[in-house]
C-alpha positions in Angstrom: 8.7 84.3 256.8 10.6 81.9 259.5 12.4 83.7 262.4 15.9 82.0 260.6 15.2 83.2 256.7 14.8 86.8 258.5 17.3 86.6 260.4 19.4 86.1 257.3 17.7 88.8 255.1 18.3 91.5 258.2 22.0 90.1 258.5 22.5 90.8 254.1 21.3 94.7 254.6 23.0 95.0 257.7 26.3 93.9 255.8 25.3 95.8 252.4 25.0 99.3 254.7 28.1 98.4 256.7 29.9 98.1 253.4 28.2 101.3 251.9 29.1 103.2 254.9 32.6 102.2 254.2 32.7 102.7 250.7 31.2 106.4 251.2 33.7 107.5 254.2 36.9 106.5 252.0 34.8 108.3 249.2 35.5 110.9 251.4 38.7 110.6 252.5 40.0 110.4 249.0 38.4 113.7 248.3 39.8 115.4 250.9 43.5 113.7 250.1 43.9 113.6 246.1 40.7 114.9 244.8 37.0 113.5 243.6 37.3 111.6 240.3 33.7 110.4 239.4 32.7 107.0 238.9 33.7 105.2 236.4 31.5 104.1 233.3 31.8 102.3 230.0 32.6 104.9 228.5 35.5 105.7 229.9 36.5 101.6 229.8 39.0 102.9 227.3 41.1 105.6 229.0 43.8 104.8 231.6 42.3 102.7 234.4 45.5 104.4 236.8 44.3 106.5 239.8 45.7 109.8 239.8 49.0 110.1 242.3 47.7 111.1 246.3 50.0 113.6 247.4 49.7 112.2 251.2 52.6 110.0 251.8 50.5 107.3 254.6 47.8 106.9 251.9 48.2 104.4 249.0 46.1 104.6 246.5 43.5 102.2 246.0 43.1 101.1 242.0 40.2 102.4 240.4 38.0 99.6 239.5 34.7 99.8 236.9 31.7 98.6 238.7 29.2 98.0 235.6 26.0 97.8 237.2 23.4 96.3 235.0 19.3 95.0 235.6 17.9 92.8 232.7 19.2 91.6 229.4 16.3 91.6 227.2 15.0 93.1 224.2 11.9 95.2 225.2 11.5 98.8 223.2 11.0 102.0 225.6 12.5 100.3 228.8 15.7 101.9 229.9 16.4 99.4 232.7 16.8 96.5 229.9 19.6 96.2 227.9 19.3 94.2 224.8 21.0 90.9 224.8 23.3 91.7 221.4 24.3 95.3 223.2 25.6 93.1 226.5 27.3 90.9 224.1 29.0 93.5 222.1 30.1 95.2 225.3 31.7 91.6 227.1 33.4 91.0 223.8 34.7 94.7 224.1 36.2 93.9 227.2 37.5 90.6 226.8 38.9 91.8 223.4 40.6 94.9 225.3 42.2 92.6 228.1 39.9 93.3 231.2 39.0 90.6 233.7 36.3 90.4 236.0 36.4 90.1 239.9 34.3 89.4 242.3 32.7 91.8 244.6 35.0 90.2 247.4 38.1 90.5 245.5 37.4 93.9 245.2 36.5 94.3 248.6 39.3 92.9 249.8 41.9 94.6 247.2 40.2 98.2 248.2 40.7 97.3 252.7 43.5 94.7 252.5 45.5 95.3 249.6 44.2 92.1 248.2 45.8 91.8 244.4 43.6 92.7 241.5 44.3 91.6 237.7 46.3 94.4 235.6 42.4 95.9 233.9 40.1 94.7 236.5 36.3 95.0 236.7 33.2 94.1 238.5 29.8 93.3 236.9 26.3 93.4 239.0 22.9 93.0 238.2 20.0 94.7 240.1 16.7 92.6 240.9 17.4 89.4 239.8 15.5 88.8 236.6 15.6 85.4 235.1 17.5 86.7 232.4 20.1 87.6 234.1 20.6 83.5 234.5 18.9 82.5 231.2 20.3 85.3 228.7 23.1 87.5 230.8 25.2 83.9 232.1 26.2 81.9 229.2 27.6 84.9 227.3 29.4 85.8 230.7 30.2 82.3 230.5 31.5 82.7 226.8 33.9 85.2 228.1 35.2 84.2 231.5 33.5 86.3 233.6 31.8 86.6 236.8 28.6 88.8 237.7 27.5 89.6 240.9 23.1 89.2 241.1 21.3 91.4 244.2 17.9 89.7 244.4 14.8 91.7 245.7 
């Protein structure tokens, strides 16, 4: 690997555990101000996406924001990590059909440090490992429904 290619993968992690850091101390903070609530899954796409009220009058609340975190979309029986590509679709056409909109990880990022503004049922999708699904199958029915997917590549 050239000196310049590692220098870019060290500068990615460095930035990825800069950002987890971050991510885990406001965890923390908003614990100790309002509460825990726990993540946020598709299951619970369907209740109220409204943080509960922080009692602390210098803290705003951030919005809570899905993160739908996903690997490969393909049919293979006995594989957890794969989702079939007819589930995916039934679950973007839930969403699109329920008014959410997908952001971008730096939307997100900047909505939850800078107050950035965020659509009125925002969400993020990602994809660990970077199949070739996730381009061949996963894109076009993102595509379909106007939304955008973050991919974190081994």
């Amino acid at each position: 690997m050239s000196k310049k290619v590692g220098t870019l993968v060290f500068a990615f992690f460095l930035f990825v555990l800069i950002f987890e850091i971050r991510y885990y101390i406001a965890g923390l903070t908003a614990k100790k101000v309002s509460g825990y609530s726990p993540p946020l899954t598709m299951a619970t796409l369907g209740s109220s996406m409204k943080p509960s009220a922080m009692n602390h009058p210098n803290v705003v609340p951030p919005k809570a924001v899905p993160i739908l975190y996903y690997h490969s979309v393909k049919l293979e029986a006995g594989n957890e990590l794969r989702m079939p590509p007819d589930q995916f679709e039934e679950q973007m056409t839930y969403l699109k059909d329920n008014g959410f909109e997908s952001i971008t990880l730096e939307q997100f990022y900047q909505a939850q440090n800078f107050g950035g503004a965020l659509p009125k049922k925002p969400f993020v999708i990602t994809f660990d490992d970077g199949y070739a699904d996730n381009y061949t199958t996963a894109f076009p029915i993102l595509k379909k429904h106007g939304f955008t997917a973050g991919v974190f590549m081994v």
